[in-house]
ZALO-50861 format. One line per 5 residues: number of its first residue (from 1); their letters; for each residue x negated, y, z of C-alpha. Coordinates in nm, 2 decimals, padded with zeros to 4 digits. Layout:
<rs>
NUM> A> X Y Z  ...
</rs>
This chain:
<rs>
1> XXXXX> 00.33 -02.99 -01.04  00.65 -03.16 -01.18  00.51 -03.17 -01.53  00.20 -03.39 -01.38  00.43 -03.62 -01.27
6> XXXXX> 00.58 -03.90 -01.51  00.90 -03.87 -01.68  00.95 -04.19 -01.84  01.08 -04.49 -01.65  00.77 -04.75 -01.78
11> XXXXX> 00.49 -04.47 -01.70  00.68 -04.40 -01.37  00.69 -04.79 -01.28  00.30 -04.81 -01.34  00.23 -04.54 -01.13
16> XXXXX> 00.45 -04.69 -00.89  00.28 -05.02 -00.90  -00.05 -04.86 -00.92  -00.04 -04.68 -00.60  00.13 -04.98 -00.44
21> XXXXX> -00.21 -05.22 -00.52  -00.42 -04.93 -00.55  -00.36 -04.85 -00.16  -00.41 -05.22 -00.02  -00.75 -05.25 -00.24
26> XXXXX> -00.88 -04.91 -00.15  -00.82 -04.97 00.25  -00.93 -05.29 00.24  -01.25 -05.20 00.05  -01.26 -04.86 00.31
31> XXXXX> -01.23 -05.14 00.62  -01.51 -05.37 00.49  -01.76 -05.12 00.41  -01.73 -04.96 00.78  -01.70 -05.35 00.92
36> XXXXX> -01.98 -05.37 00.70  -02.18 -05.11 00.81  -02.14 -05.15 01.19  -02.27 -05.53 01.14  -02.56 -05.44 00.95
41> XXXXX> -02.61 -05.17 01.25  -02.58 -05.45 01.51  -02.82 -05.67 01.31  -03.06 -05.41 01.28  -03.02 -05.38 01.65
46> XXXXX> -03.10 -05.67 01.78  -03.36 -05.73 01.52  -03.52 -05.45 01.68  -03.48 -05.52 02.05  -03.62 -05.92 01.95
51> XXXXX> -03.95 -05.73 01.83  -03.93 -05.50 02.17  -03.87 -05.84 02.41  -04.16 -05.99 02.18  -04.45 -05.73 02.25
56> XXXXX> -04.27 -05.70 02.61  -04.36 -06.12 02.65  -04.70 -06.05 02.56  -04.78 -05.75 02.79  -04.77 -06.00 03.06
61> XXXXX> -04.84 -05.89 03.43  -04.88 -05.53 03.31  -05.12 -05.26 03.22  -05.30 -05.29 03.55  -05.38 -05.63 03.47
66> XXXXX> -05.55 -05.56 03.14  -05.70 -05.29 03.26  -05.88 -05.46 03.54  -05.98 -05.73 03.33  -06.17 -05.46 03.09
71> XXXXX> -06.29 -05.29 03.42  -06.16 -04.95 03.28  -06.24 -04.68 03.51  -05.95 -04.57 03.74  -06.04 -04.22 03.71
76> XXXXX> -06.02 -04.17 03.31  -05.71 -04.12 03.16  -05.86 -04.10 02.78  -06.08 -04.45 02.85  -05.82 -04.59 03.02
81> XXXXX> -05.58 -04.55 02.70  -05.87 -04.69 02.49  -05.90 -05.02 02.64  -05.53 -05.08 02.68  -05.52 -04.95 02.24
86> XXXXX> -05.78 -05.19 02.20  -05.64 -05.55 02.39  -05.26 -05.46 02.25  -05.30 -05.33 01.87  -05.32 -05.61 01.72
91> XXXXX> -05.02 -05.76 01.87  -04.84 -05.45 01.75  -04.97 -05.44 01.40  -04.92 -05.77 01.36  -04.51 -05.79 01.45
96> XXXXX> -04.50 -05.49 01.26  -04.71 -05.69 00.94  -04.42 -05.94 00.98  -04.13 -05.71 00.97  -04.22 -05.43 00.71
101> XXXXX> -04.04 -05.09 00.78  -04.05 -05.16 01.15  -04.28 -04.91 01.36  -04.32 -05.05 01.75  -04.57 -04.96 02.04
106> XXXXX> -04.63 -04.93 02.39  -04.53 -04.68 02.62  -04.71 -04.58 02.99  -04.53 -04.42 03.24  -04.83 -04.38 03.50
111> XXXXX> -05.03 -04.22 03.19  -04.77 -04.04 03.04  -04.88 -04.17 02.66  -04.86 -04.40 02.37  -05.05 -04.72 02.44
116> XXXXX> -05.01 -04.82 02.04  -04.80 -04.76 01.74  -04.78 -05.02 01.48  -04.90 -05.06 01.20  -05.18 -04.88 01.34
121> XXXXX> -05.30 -04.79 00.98  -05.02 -04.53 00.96  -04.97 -04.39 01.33  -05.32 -04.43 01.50  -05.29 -04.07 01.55
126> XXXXX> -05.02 -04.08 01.73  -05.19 -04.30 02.03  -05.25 -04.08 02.35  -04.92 -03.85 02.30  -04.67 -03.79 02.59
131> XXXXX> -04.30 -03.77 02.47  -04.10 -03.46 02.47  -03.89 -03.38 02.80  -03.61 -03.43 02.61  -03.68 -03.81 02.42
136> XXXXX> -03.45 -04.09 02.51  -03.77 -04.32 02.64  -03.80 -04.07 02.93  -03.42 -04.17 02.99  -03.49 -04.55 02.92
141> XXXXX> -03.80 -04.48 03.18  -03.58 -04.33 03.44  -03.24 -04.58 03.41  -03.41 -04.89 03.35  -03.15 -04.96 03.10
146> XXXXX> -03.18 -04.99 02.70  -03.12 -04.73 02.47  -03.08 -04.73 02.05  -03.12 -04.38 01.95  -03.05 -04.24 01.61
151> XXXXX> -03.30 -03.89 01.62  -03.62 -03.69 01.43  -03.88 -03.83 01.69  -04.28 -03.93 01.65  -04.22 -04.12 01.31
156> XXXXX> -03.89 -03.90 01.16  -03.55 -03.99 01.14  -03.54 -04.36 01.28  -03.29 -04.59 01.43  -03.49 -04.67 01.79
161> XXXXX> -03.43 -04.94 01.99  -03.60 -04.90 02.33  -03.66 -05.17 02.63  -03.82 -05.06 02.96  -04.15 -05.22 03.09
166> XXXXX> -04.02 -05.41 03.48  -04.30 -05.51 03.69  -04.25 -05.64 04.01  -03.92 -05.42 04.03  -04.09 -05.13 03.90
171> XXXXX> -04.05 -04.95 03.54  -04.43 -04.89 03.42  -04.30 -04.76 03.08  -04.10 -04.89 02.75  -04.15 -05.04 02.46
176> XXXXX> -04.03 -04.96 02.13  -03.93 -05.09 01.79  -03.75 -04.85 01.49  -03.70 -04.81 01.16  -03.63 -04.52 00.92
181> XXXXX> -03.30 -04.44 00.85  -03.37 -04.43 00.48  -03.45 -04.74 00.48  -03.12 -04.82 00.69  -02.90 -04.59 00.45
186> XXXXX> -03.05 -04.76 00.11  -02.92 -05.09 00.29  -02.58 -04.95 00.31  -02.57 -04.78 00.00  -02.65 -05.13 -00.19
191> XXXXX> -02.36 -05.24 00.02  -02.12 -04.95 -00.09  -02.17 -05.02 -00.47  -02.13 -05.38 -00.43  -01.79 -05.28 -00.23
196> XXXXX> -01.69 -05.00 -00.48  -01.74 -05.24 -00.77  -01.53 -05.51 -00.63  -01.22 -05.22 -00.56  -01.26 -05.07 -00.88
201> XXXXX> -01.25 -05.44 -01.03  -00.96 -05.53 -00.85  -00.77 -05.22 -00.97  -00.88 -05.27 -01.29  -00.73 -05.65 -01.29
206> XXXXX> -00.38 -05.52 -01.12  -00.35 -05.23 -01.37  -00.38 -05.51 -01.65  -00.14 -05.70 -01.43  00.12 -05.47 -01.39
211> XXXXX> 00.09 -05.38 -01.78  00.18 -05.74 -01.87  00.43 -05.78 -01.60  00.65 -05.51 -01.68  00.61 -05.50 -02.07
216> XXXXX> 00.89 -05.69 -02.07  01.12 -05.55 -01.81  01.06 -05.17 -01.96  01.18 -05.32 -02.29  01.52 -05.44 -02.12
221> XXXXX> 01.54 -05.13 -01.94  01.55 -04.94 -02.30  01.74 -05.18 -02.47  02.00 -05.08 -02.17  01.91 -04.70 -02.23
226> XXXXX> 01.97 -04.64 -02.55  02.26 -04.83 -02.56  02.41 -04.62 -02.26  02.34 -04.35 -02.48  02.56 -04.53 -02.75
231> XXXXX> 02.84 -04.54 -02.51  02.92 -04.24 -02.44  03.07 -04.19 -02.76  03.15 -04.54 -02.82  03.30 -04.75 -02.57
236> XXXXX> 03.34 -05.02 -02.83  02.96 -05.09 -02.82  02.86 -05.37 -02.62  02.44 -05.41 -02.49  02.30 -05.76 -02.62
241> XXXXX> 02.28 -06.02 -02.37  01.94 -06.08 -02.17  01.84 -06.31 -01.89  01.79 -06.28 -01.51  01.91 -05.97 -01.34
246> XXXXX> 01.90 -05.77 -01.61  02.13 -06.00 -01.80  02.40 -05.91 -01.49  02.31 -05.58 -01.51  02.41 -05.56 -01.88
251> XXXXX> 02.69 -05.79 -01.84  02.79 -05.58 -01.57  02.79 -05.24 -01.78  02.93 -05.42 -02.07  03.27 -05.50 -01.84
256> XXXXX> 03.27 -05.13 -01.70  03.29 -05.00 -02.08  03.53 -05.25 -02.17  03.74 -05.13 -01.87  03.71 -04.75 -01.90
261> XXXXX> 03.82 -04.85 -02.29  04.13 -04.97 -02.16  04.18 -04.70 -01.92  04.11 -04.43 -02.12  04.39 -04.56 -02.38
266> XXXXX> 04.60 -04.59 -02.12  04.55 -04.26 -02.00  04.59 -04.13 -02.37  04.91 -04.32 -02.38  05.06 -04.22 -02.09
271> XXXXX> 04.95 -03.85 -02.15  05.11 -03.86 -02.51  05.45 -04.08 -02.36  05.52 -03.83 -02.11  05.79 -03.55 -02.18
276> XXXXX> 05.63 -03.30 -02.02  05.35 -03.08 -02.25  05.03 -03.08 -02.16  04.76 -02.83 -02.19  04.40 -02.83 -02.11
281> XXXXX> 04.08 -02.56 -02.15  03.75 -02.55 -02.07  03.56 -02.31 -01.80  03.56 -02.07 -02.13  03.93 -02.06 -02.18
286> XXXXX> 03.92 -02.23 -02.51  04.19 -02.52 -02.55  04.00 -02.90 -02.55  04.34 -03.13 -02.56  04.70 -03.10 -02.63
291> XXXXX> 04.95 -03.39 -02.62  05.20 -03.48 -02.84  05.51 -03.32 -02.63  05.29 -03.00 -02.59  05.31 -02.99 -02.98
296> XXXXX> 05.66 -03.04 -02.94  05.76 -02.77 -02.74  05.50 -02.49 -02.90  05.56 -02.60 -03.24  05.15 -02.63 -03.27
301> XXXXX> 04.98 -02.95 -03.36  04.63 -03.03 -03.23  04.41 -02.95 -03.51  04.57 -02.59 -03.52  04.52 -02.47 -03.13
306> XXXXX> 04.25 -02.75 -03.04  03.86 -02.57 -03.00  04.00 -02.21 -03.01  04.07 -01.99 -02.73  04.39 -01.99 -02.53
311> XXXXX> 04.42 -01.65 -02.52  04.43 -01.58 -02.88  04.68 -01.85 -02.95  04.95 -01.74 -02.65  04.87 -01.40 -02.54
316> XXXXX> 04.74 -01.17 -02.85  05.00 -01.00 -02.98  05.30 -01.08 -02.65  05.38 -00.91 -02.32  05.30 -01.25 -02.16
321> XXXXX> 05.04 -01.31 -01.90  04.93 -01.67 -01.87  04.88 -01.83 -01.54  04.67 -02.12 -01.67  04.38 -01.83 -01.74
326> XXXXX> 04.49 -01.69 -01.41  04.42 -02.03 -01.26  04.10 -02.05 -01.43  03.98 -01.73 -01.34  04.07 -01.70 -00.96
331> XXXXX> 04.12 -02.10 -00.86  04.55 -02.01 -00.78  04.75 -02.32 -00.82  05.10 -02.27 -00.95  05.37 -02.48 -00.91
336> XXXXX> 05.75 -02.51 -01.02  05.73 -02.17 -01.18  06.03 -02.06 -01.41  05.97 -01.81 -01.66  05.98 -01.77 -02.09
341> XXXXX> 05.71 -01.93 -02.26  05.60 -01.78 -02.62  05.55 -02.04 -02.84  05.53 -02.04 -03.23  05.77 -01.82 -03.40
346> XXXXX> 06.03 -01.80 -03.08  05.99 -01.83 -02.66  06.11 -02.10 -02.42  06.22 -02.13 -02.08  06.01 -02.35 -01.88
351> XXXXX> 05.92 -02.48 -01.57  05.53 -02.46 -01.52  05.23 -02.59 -01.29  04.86 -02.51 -01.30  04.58 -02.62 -01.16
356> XXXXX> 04.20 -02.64 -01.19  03.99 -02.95 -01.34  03.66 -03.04 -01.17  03.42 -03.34 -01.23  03.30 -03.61 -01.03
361> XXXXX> 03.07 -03.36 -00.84  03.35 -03.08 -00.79  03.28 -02.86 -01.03  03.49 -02.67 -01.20  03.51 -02.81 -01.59
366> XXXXX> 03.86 -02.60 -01.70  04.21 -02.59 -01.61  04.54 -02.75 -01.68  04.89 -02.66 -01.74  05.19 -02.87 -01.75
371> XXXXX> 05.52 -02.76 -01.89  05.84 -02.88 -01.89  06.12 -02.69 -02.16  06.41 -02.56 -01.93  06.56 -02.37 -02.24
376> XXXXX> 06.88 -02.58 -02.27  06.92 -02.63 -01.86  06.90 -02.20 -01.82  07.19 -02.16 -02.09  07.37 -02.44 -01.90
381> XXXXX> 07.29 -02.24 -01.60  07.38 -01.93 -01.66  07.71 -02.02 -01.80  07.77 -02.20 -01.45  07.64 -01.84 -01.29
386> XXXXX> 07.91 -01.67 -01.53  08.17 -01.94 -01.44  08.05 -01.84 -01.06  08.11 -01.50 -01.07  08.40 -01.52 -01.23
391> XXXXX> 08.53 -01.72 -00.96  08.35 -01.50 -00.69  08.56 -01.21 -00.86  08.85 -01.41 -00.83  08.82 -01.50 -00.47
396> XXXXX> 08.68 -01.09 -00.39  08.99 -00.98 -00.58  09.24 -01.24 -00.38  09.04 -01.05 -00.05  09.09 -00.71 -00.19
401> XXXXX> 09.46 -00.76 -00.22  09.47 -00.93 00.12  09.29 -00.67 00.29  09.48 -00.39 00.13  09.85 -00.55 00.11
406> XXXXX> 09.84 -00.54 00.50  09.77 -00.18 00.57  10.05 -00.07 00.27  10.28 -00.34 00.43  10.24 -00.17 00.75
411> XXXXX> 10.26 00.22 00.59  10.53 00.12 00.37  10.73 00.00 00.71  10.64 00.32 00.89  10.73 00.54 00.62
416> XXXXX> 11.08 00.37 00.55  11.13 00.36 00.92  11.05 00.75 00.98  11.26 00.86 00.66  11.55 00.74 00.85
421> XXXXX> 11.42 00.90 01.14  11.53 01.23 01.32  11.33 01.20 01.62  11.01 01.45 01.61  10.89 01.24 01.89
426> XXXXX> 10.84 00.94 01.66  10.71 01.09 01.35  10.42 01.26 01.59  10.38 00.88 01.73  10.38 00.65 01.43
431> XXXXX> 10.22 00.92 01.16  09.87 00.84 01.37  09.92 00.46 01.27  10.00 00.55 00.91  09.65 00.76 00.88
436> XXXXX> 09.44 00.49 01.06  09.57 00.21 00.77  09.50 00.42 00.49  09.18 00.47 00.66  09.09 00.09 00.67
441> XXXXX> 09.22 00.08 00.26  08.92 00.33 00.19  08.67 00.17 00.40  08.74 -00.14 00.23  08.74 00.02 -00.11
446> XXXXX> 08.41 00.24 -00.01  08.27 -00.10 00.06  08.44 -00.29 -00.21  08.24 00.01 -00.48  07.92 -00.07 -00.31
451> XXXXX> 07.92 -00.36 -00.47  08.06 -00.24 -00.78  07.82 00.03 -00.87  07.45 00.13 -00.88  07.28 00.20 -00.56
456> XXXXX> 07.05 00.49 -00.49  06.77 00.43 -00.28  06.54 00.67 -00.22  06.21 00.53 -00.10  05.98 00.71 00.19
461> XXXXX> 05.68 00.59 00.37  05.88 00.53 00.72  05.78 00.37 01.10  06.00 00.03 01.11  05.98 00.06 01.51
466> XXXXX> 06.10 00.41 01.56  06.35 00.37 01.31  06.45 00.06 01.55  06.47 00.26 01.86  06.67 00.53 01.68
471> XXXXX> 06.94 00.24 01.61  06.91 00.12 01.97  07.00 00.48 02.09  07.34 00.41 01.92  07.43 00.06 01.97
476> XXXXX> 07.33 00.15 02.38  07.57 00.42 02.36  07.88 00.23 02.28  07.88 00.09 02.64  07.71 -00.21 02.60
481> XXXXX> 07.46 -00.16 02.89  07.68 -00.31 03.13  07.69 -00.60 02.95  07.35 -00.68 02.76  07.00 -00.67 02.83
486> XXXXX> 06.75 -00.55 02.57  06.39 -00.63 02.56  06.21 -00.48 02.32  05.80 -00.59 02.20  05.68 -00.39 01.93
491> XXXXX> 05.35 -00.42 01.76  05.25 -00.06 01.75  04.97 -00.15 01.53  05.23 -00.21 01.18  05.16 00.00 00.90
496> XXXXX> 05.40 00.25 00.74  05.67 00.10 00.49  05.82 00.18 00.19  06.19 00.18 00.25  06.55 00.36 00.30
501> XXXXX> 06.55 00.49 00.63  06.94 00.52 00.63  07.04 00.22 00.44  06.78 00.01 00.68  06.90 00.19 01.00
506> XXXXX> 07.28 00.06 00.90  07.14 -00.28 00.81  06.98 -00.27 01.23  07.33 -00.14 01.34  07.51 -00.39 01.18
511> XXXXX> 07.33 -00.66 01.30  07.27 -00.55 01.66  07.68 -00.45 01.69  07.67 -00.84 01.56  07.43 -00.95 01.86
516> XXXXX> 07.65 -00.76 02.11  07.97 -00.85 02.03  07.88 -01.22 01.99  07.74 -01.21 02.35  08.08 -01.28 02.57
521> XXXXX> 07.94 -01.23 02.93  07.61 -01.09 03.08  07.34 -01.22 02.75  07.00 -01.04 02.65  06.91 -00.90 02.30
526> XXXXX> 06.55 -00.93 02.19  06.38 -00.75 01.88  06.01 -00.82 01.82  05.83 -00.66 01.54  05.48 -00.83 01.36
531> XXXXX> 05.27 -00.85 01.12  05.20 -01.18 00.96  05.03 -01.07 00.62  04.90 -00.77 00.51  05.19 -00.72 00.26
536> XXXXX> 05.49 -00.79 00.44  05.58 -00.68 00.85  05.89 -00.86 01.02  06.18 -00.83 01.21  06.34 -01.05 01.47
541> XXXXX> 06.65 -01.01 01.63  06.73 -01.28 01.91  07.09 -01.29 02.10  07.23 -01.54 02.37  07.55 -01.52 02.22
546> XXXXX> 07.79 -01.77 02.13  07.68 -01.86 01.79  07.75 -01.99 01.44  07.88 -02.32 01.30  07.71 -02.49 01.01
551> XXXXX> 08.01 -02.48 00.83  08.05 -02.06 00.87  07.66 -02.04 00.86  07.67 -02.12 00.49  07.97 -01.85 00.43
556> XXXXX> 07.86 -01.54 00.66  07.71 -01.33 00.34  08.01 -01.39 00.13  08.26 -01.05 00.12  08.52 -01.07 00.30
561> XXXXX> 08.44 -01.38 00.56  08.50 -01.31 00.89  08.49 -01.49 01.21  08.67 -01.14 01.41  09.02 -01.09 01.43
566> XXXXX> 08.94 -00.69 01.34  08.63 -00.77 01.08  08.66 -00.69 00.70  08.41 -00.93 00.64  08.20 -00.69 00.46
571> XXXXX> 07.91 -00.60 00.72  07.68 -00.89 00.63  07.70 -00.88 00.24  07.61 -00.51 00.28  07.31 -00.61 00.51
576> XXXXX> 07.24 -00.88 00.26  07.27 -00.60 -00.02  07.03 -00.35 00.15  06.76 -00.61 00.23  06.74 -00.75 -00.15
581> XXXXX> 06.74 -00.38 -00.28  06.40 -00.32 -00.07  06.27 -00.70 -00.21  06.28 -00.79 00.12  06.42 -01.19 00.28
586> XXXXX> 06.67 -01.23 00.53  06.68 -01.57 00.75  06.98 -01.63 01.02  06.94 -01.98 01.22  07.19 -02.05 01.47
591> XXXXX> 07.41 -02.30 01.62  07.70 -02.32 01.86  07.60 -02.21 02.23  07.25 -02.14 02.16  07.26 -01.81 02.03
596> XXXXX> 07.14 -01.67 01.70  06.82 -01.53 01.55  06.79 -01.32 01.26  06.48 -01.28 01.01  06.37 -00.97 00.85
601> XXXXX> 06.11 -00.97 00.57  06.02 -00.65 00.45  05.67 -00.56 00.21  05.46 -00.26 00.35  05.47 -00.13 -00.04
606> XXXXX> 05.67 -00.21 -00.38  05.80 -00.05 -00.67  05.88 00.29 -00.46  06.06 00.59 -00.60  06.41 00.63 -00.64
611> XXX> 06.54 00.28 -00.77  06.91 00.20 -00.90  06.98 -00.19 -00.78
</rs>
């Protein structure tokens, strides 16, 4: 069906235009021949009751009265018929001679037959019938009214037009007048062709019309075509002025082009003026545009990388997977990432975004990159990370030294003071003390080597919420009942992680003996367990202690800082330790009479086995 149909613009417009005429002519032609053909009914009508009103003027009084005046005998019906036949034919061949095609004749009720049927010449044979049951004159007989009746009756198919017979208030039969409709449809069908000739005329005329009229607007409309066509790979090109609309219409495109021109190189300039490479491909992966600080930073020019594949030019050959084909092939927009970049002959550090192209329409036409070179900010970083640690080291060493000087102050005291000492008493007394400080130098060096060399974790599919109320066993059992309420909701539905059951179960002790001893008077501990995403369940620990400044909430995972007068400052840098070591994220929000809440991030699965960190 669509290849029926018109494709070009001109053949469209004059089928348009066509149909638009075509309609008006066709319906008013339609109108007029059914206007036409009701008037010529109505004529043919009341032609036909003037020749039934005629014959019915010269019955006068009635049958009776002709009869009488013929002295027909009352008693025959077949003489009777004869005399009234012979004093009205001739009134009925002679309307009928007048009108030629009409039939018309008498009708008696009392006799129940055709007085006459004009011209007599053709239907004398027909005097002395009755009418069916069924014929309309019976109904014209019995209502008194008129009738026109379109039927096969005495003559054949005839248009009838039938007026009762009134004397002295009493119907004594009907006259008739009708005409074949043959004769009635050959009238009409003159009619039609004289109709039909004038509509096909007419169309004929507007088709001519229409081809004048738009010869010239069709012409404009390819002069504007084809050089649309033109500018799409030429924005320089400029349509030819023309008048009227169409001369705003191409004045109109020609100030569009001239503006996309200057946009476009603007665009271009700005793309090439920015530091920042840029990289674009199409929905295939192949490379369609590089700018000048992409060339830069890669080492590539354009006519090297430009119409070939990305993959081939970044990936064959490297352990480097590219998120610009990534981005491409599953619509994930990356943003800010840091990572090393191959480029030609060597690999950068950059900073890197994706993102998907689509057209006017939304659909997806490629993807870009944009790259930034970080290579000389990471050097400068790491050598501030080096200066960092150094300093860290510094600052853990100045702790170490703190943290062991007092305990061997205290032994060295003790010692000195027992050597001089005779008293068994004493020795039993103070040798306690002595144990209990060198006790506290090897926690703090146990801890101190934590730090200092590789950790073994050994990773086990493990329940996060039993391994909870294992830890709250303990932390109960240290007398804390009195003091602090626990409320526990646990989603029973979390899936089994990967993890360290005894390094996590120290990182929960460490934290709750943090929730209780921060909570002064009668407080409440919460610890709610979810599920937020299918790769990572979480931890919350909530306390209505007494808090932490802003100022110590920046220092409370560096070793050694403590808030306690007893603390080594070591428990939350461990913590810290554990939770990187299972690639996990811990948050702490708190400030100063509100109480404190601790995050836990930990993914369901990661690298598993036993992992040195």
């Amino acid at each position: 069906m669509k290849r029926l149909l018109p494709q070009t613009l001109r053949n469209k417009m004059i089928l348009f235009a066509l149909i638009i005429v075509s309609i008006p002519i066709l319906l008013t032609g339609y109108v007029t021949k059914l206007e036409t053909q009701e008037a010529l009914l109505l004529e043919k009508q009341a032609k036909l009751f003037g020749i039934a009103l005629l014959l019915d003027n010269y019955l006068g009084e009635g049958y009776q009265e002709l009869l009488q005046a013929q002295n027909a005998p009352p008693a025959d019906r077949a003489a009777q018929i004869k005399v009234l036949n012979d004093s009205l034919k001739k009134v009925t061949d002679t309307v009928t001679g007048v009108h030629p095609g009409v039939g018309a004749g008498y009708y008696s009720r009392e006799l129940d037959a055709i007085i006459t049927y004009g011209p007599s010449s053709n239907y004398a044979d027909k005097v002395g019938l009755a009418i069916d049951p069924a014929h309309p004159g019976r109904e014209v007989m019995s209502t008194g009214e008129r009738l026109v009746a379109f039927a096969p009756m005495v003559r054949g198919d005839i248009m009838n037009a039938m007026v009762p017979i009134v004397r002295h208030g009493e119907v004594i039969g009907y006259i008739w007048a009708n005409e074949l409709t043959d004769d009635i449809h050959a009238q009409m069908a003159a009619m039609d062709y004289n109709i039909y000739l004038s509509v096909s005329l007419g169309i004929i005329v507007s088709l001519l019309l229409i081809f004048w009229m738009t010869g010239g607007f069709i012409h404009n409309v390819e002069t504007i075509k084809n050089s649309l066509e033109l500018l799409r790979f030429d924005l320089r090109h400029r349509i030819v002025p023309m008048t009227g609309e169409m001369g705003q219409i191409s004045e109109a495109i020609n100030y569009m082009a001239h503006s996309l021109l200057n946009a476009q190189t603007l665009n271009e300039n700005i793309l090439h003026s920015i530091a920042d490479g840029v990289i674009t491909v199409d929905i295939n992966g192949t490379i369609t545009s590089a700018n000048k600080s992409a060339e830069n930073l890669t080492g590539f020019i354009c006519a090297e990388i430009v119409d070939k594949p990305y993959k081939e030019i970044f990936c064959e050959g490297r352990h480097f997977n590219s998120l610009l084909l990534d981005t491409l092939a599953t619509g994930t927009n990356y943003i800010g990432i840091e990572m090393d970049y191959p480029v030609k002959n060597k690999d950068i550090y950059i900073s890197i975004s994706t993102s998907r192209l689509k057209d006017s329409n939304d659909k997806i036409i490629g993807a870009v990159v944009v790259f930034k070179d970080l290579t000389e900010q990471h050097r400068l970083q790491a050598q501030m990370l080096r200066a960092e640690r150094l300093a860290s080291l510094g600052e853990l060493m100045a702790g170490v030294a703190h943290e062991i000087r007092n305990p061997l102050t205290a032994i060295k005291g003790f010692v000195q003071y027992l050597q001089s000492a005779d008293n068994e008493a004493e020795r039993q007394e103070y040798m306690p003390v002595i144990i209990k400080e060198v006790d506290r130098i090897n926690r703090v060096i146990e801890t101190l080597l934590y730090f200092a060399r590789p950790c073994k974790t050994n990773y086990q599919p493990m329940d996060i919420n039993s391994l909870l109320e294992e830890t709250l066993v303990l932390v109960k059992n240290t007398g804390t009942q009195h003091k602090v309420g626990f409320r526990l909701h646990l989603d029973r539905t979390l899936p089994l992680i990967e993890g360290d059951a005894e390094q996590l179960k120290q990182v929960f002790l460490n934290l709750l003996i943090n929730a209780v001893q921060a909570t002064l008077e009668q407080g409440t501990i919460e610890i709610v367990t979810w599920q937020e995403h299918s790769d990572f369940v979480h931890i919350r620990i909530t306390d209505t202690g007494t808090g932490i400044t802003s100022a110590d909430l920046d220092k409370i995972f560096d070793p050694f800082f403590t808030t306690k007068a007893t603390g080594t400052g070591l428990g939350l840098a461990v913590v810290q330790r554990i939770i990187n070591t299972h690639y996990g994220r811990i948050n702490i929000q708190s400030e100063p009479g509100s109480g404190t809440v601790v995050t836990l991030q930990l993914p369901v699965t990661h690298q598993g086995g036993e992992t040195d960190k």
